[in-house]
MISEBA-526895 format. One line per field, with one value per residue: residue number from 1; residue in one letter; x, y, z of N, C-alpha, C in turn. Coordinates in steps of 0.1 Angstrom, whole numbers, plus 5000, padded with zeros to 4 digits. Each point is the difference from the previous one (the first is absolute). Layout:
# residues N
seti <- [NUM|...]
vogu <- [a|...]
n_u <- [X|...]
n_v <- [Y|...]
n_w <- [Z|...]
ca_u <- [X|...]
ca_v <- [Y|...]
ca_w <- [Z|...]
c_u <- [X|...]
c_v <- [Y|...]
c_w <- [Z|...]
# end
This chain:
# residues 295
seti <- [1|2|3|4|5|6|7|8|9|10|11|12|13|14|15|16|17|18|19|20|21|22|23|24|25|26|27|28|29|30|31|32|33|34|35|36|37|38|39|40|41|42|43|44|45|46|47|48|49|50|51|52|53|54|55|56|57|58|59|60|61|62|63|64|65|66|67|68|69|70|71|72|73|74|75|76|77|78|79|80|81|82|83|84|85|86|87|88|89|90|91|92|93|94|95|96|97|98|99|100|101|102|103|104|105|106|107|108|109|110|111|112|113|114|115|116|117|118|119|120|121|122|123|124|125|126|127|128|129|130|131|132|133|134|135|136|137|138|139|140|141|142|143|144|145|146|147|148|149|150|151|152|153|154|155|156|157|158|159|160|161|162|163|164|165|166|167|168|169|170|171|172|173|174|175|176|177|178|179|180|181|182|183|184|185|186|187|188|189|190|191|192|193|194|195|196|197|198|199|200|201|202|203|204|205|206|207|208|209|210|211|212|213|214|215|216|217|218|219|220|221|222|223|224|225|226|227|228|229|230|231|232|233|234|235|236|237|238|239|240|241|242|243|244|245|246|247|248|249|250|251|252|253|254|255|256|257|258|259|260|261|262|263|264|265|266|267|268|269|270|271|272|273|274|275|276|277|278|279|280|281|282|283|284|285|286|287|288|289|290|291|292|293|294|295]
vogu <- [x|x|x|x|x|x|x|x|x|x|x|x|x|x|x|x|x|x|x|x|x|x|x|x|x|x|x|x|x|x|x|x|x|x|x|x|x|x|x|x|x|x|x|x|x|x|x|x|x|x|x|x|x|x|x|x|x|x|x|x|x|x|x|x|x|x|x|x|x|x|x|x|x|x|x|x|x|x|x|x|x|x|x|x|x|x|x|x|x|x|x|x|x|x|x|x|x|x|x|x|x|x|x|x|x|x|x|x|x|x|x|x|x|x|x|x|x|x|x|x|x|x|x|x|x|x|x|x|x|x|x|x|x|x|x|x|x|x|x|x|x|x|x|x|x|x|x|x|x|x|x|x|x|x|x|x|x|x|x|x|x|x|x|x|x|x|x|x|x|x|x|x|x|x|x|x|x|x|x|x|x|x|x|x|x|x|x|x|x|x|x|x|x|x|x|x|x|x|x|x|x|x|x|x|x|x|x|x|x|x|x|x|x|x|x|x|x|x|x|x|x|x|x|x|x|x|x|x|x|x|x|x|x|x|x|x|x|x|x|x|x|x|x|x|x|x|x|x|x|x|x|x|x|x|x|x|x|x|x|x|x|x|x|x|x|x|x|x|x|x|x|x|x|x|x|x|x|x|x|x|x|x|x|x|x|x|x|x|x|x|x|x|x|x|x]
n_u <- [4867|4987|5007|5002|5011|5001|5013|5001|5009|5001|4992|5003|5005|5008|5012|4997|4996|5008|5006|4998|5001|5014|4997|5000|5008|5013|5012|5009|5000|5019|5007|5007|5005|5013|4991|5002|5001|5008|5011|4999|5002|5008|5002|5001|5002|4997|5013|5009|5002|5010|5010|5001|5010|5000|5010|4999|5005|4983|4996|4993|4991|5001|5012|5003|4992|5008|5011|4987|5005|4990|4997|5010|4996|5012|4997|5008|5005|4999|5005|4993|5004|5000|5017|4999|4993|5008|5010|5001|4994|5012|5008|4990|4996|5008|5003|4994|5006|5011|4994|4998|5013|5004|4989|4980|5008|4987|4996|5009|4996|5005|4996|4999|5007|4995|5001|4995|4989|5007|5002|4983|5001|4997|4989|5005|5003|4992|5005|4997|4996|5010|5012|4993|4987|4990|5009|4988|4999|5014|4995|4990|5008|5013|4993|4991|5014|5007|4988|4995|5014|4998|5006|5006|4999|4986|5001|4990|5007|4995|5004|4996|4983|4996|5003|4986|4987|4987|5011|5004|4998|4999|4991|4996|4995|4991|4993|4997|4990|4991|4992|5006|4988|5009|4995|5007|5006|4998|4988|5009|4990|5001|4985|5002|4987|5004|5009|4992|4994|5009|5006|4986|4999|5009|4995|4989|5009|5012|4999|5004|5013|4991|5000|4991|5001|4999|4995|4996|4985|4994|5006|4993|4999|5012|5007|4997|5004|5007|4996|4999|5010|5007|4997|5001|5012|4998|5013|5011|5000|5007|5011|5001|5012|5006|4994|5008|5008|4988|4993|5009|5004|4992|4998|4994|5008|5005|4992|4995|4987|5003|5012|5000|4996|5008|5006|4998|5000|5003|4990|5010|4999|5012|4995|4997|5010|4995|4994|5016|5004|4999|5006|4989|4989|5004|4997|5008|4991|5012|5000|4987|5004|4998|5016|4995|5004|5000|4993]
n_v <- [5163|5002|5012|4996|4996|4987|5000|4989|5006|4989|4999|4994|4991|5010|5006|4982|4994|5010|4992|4990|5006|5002|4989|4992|5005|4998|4999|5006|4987|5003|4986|4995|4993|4981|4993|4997|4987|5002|5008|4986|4990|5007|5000|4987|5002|5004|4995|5012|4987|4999|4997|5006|5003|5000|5003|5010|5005|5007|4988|5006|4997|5010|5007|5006|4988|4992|5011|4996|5004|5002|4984|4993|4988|4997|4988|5008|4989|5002|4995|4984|4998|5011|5002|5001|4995|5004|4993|4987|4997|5011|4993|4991|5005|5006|4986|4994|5001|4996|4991|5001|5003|4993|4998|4997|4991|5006|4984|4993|4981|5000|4985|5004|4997|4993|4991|5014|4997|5003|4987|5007|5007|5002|5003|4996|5015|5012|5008|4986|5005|4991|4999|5000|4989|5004|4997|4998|5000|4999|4990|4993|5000|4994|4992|5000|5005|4990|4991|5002|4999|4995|5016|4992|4993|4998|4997|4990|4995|4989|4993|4993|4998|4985|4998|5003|4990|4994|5001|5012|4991|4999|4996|5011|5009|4994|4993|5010|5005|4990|5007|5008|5007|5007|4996|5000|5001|5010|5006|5006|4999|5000|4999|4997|4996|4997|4996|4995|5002|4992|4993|4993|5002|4996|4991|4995|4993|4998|4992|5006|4995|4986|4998|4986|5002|4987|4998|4980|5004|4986|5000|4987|4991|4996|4997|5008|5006|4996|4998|5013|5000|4993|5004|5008|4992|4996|5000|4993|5003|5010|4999|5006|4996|4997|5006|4987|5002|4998|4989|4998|4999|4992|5009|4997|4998|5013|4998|5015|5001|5007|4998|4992|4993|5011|5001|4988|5005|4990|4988|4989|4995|5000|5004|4987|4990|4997|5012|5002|4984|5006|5002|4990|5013|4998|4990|4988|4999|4998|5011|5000|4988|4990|5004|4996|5012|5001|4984]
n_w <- [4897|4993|5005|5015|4999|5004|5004|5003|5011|4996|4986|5015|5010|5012|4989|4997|5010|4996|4990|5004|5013|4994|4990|5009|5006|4989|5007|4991|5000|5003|4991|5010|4994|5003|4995|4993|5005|5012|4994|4991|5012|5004|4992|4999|5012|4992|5001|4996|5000|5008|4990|5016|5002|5011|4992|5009|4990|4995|4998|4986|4994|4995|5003|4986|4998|5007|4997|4989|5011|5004|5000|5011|5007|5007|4995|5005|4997|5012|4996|5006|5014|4998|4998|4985|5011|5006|4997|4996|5016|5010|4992|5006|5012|5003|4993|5013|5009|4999|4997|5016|5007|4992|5011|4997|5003|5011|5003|5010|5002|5016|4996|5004|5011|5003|4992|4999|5005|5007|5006|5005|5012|4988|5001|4985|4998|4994|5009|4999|4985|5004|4992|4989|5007|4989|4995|5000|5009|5000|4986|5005|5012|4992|4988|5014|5007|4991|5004|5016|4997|4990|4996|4990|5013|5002|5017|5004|5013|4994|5012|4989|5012|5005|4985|5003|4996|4994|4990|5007|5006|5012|4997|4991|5009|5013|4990|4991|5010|4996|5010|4995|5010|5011|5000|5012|4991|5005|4994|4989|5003|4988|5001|4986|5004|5014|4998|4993|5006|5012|4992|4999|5012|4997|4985|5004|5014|4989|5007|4997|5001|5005|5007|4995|5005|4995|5017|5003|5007|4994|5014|4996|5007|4995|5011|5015|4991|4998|5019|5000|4994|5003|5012|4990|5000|5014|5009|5003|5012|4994|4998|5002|4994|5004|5004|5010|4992|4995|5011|5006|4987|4991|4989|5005|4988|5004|4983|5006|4994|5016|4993|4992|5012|5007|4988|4998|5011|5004|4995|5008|4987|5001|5011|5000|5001|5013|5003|4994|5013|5005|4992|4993|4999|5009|4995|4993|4988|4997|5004|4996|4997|5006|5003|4994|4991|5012|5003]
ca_u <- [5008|5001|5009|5016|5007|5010|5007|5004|5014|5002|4987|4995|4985|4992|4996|4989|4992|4997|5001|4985|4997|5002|4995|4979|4997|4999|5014|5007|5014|5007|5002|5008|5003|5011|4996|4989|4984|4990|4999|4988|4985|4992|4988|4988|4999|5001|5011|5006|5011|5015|5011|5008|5012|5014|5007|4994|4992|4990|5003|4989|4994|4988|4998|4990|4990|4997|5000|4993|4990|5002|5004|5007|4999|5012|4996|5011|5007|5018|5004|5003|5013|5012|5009|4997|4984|4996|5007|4988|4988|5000|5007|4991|4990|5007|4995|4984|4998|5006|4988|4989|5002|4999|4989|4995|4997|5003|4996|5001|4997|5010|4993|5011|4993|5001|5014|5008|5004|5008|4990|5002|4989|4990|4999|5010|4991|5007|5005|5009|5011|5014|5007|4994|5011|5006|5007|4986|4992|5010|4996|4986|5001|5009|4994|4989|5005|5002|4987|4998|5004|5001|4990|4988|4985|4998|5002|4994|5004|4989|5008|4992|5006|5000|4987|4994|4989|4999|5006|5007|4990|5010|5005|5011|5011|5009|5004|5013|5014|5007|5004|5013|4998|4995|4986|4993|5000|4986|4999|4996|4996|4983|4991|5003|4989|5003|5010|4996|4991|5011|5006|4991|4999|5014|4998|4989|5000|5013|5008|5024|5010|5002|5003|4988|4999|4988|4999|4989|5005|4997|5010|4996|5009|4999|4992|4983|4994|5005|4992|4983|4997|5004|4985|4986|4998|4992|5014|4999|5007|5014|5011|5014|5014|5006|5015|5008|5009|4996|4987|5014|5006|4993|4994|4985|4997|4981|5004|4990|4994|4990|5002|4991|4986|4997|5005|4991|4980|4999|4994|5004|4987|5006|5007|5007|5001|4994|4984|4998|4998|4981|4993|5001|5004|5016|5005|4996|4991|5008|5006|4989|5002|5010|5007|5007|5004|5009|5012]
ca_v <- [4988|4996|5006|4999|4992|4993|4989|4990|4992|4991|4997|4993|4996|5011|5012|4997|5004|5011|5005|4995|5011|5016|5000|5002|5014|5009|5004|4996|4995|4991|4993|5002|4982|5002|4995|5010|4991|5008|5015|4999|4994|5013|5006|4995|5003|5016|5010|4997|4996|5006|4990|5008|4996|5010|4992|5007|5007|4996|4992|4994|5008|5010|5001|5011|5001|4993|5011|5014|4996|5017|4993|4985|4994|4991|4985|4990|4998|4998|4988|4994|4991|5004|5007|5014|5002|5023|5014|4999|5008|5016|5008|4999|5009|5006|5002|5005|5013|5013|5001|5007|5013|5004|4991|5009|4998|5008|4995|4987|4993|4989|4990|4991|4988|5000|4992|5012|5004|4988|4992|5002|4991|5018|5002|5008|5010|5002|5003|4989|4993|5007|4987|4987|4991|4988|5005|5002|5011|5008|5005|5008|5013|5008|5007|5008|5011|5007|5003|5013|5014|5002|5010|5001|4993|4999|4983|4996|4989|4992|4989|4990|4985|4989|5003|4986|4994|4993|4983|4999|4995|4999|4985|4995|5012|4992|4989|5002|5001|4986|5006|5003|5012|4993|4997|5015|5016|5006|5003|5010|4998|5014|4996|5010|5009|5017|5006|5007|5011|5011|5008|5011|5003|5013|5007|5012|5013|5005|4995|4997|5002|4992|4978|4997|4983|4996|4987|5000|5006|4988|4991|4987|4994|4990|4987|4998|5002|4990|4992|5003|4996|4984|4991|5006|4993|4991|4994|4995|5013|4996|4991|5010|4997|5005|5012|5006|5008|5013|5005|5011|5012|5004|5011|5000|5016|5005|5016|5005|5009|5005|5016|4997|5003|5009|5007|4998|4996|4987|4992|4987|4984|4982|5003|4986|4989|4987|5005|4999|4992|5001|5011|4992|5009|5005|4989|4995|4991|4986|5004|4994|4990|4992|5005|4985|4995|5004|4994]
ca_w <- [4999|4988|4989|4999|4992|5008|4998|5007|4991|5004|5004|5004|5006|5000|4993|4991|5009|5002|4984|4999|5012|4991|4988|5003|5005|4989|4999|4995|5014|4992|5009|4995|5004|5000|4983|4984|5001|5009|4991|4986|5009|5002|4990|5005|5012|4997|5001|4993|5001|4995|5008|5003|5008|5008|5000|5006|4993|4997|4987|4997|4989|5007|5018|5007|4992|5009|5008|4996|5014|5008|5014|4994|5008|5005|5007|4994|5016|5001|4997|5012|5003|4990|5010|4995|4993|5006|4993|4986|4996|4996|4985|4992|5003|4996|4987|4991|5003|4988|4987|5000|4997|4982|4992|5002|5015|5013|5014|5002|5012|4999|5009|5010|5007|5018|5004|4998|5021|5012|5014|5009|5010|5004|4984|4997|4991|4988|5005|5009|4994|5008|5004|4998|5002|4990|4986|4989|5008|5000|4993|4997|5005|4993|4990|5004|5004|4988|4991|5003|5003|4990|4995|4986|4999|5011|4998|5010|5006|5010|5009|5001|5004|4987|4996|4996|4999|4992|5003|5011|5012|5006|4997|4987|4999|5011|4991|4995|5012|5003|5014|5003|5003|5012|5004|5009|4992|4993|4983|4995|4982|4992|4986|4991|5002|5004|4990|4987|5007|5007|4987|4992|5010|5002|4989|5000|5011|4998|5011|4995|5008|5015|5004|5006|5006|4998|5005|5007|5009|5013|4997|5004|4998|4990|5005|4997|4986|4992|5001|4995|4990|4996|5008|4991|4984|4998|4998|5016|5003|5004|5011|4999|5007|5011|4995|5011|4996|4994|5013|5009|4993|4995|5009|4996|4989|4993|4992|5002|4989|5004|4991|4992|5001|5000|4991|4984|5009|4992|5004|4993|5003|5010|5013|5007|4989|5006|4998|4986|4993|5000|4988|4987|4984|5005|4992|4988|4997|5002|5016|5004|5003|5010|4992|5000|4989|5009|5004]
c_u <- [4999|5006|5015|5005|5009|5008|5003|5013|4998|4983|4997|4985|4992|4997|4989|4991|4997|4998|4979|4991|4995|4997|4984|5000|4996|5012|5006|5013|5007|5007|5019|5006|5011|5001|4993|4991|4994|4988|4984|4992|4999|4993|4992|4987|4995|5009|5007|5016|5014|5011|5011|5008|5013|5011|5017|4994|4991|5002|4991|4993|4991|5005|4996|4983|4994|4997|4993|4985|4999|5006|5008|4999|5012|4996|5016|5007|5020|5007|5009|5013|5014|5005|4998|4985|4995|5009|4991|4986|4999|5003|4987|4990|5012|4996|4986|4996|5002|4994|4986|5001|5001|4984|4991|4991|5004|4995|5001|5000|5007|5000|5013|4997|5003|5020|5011|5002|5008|4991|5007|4988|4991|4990|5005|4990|5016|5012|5015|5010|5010|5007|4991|5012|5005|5004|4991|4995|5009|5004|4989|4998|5008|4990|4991|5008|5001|4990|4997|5008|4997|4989|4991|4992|4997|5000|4992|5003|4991|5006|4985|5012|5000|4983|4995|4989|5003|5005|5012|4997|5010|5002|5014|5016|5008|5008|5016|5012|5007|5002|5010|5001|4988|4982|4996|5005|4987|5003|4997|4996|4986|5000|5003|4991|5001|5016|4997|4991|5010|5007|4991|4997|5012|5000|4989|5004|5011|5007|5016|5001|5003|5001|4989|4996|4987|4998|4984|5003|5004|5015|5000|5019|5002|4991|4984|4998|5004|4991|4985|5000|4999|4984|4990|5002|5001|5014|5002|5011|5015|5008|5010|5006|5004|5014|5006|5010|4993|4992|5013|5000|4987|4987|4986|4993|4979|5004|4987|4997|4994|5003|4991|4986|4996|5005|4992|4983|5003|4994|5000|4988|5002|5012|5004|5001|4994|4987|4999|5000|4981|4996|5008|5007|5017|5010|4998|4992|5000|5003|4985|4998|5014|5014|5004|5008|5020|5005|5015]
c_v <- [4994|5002|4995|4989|4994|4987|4994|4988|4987|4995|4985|4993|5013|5007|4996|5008|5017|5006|4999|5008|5011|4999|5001|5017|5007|5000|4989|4991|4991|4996|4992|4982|5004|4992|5003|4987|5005|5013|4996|4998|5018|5007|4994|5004|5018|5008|5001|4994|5004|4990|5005|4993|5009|4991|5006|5015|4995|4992|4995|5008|5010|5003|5020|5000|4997|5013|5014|4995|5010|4993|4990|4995|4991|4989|4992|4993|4996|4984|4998|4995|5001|5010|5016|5005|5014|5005|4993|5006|5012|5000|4994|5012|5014|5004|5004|5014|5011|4994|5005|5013|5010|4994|5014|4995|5008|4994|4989|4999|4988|4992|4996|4994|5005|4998|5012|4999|4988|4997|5010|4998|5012|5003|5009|5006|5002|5006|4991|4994|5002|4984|4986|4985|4991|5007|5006|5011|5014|5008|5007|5015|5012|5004|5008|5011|5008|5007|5011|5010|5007|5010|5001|4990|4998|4983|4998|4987|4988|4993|4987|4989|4989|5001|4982|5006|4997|4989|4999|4994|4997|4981|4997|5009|4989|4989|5006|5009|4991|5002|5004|5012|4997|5006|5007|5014|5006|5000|5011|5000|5007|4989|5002|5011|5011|5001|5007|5014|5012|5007|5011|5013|5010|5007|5009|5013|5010|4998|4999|5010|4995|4987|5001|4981|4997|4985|5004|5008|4991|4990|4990|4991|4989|4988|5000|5007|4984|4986|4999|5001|4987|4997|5007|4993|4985|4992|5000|5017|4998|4994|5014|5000|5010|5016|5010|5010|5012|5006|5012|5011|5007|5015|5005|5019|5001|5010|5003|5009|5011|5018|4996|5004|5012|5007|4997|4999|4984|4996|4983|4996|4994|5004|4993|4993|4991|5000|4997|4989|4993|5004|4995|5008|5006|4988|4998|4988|4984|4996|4999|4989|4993|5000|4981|5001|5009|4992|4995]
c_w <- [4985|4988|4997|4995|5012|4993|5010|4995|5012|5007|5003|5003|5007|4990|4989|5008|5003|4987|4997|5002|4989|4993|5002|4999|4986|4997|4994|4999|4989|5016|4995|5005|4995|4984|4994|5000|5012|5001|4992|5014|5005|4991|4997|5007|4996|5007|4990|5004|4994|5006|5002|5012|5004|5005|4999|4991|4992|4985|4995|4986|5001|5011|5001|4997|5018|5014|4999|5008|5012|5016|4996|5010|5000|5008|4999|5016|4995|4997|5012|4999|4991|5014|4994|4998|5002|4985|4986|4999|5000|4987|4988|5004|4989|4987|4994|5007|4988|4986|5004|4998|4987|4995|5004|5016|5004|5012|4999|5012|4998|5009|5011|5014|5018|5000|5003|5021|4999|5009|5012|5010|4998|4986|4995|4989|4990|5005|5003|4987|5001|5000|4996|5000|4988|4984|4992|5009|5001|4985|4993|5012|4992|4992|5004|4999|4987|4987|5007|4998|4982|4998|4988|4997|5019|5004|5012|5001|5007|5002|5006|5007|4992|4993|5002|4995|4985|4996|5009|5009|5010|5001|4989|5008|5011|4992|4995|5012|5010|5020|5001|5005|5014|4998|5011|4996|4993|4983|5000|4982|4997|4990|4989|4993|5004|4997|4987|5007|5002|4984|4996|5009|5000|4984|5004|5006|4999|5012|4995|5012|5009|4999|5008|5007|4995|4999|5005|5018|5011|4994|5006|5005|4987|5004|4990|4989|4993|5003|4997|4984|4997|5007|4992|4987|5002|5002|5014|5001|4999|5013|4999|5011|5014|4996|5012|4998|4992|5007|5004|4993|4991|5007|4991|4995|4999|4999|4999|4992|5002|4993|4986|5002|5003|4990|4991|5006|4993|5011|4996|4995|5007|5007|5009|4991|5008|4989|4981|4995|4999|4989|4989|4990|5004|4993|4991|5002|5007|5018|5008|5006|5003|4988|4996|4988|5004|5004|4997]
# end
């Protein structure tokens, strides 16, 4: 692992998180923001930063300095609530496909999400992406098809549920969802802990050529995760609203990890999110105590 050389285009809150990972390791990691001020806080950070943008072909300085990497990691997402969001995000994947293809990349990983199943009453495996229900999930399926089929580089697919811990807490994540998501629907979401694992985990193992789910195995309902959080920080428990019209139609998805765990031998740290709100070092510092600076 120490040898190799990764990039990460669209190095986020996870990919800081896995750039960190690699650098402890020995490896070498550039990193890629949509500004040249974001681009300086990553090198900061000992990456080397790049201010790159698809728009829809790649725009930016250095963009082959960016691609002399034996791996590229894809953190990119589809842009919401637009009527063209499948045909902008394929002609963006399109494009970086074909600069990988002229690059000295030979393996990429491509973060993409649960939002790929449609609700159904069954767990859905890898097997079930078929007809996703929302414009973003319809697109991040098109690019999976299209990154796999491509022959001069290899592509591995991770379909992460919602990431939390650290300053994700689910106090700030209910706050900014404002209830607008019935509360007897289960969760599907991974630590970013073990998101940064499962990546390393398919680099170590040459895992390309598949789509991999990678959620917790325990799918709590929102309710009671949301309330055990609020009664551990010390806040009266939620009030959540009533959702008759979504109780009818709404269909309670669990995306199950159970090809992951047998394909990569993985083992979660944090295999329930009830159990991970128990566990301080799974947060940030600030998330210790009663969230009062929330209200």
């Amino acid at each position: 692992m120490s040898k190799r050389k990764v990039s990460i285009l669209g190095c986020g809150w996870l990919g800081q998180a896995l750039a960190a990972t690699l650098i402890d390791a020995g490896v070498q990691v550039r990193g890629s923001a949509r500004t040249c001020e974001q681009a300086r806080r990553l090198t900061a950070l000992g990456i080397q930063g790049f201010a790159l943008v698809l728009a829809p072909d790649l725009q930016g300085e250095h963009i082959d300095e960016f691609f002399e990497s034996d791996t590229l990691i894809i953190s990119l997402s589809p842009q919401r609530n637009r009527e063209d969001t499948e045909a902008v995000f394929l002609s963006q994947i399109s494009a970086l496909s074909e600069a990988v293809r002229r690059s000295a990349v030979r393996e990429a990983v491509f973060i993409s999400s649960t939002s790929v199943y449609p609700a159904r009453r069954q767990a859905l495996t890898e097997a079930d992406a078929a007809n996703p229900d929302s414009p973003s999930g319809k697109a991040l399926l098109a690019a999976e098809n299209l990154l796999l089929a491509q022959t001069a580089f290899q592509t591995a697919v991770v379909r992460f549920g919602g990431l939390i811990g650290y300053d994700r807490h689910p106090l700030r994540s209910l706050r900014a969802d404002g209830f607008r998501r019935d509360p007897n629907l289960p969760l599907n979401v991974i630590h970013r802990d073990d998101a940064v694992r499962v990546i390393l985990e398919i680099l170590r193992q040459g895992k390309w050529g598949e789509a991999l789910n990678a959620c917790c195995p325990v799918h709590p309902l929102r309710r009671d995760y949301y309330t055990k959080a609020f009664r551990l920080s010390g806040k009266p428990e939620p009030d959540f609203p009533d959702f008759p019209n979504e109780r009818e139609t709404a269909v309670p998805k669990i995306v199950s990890s159970r090809k992951l765990i047998s394909s990569l031998n993985f083992k979660f740290k944090y295999p329930d999110p009830m159990a991970l709100l128990d566990e301080p070092k799974a947060w940030s510092v600030d998330f210790l105590s009663p969230i009062n600076h929330l209200e």
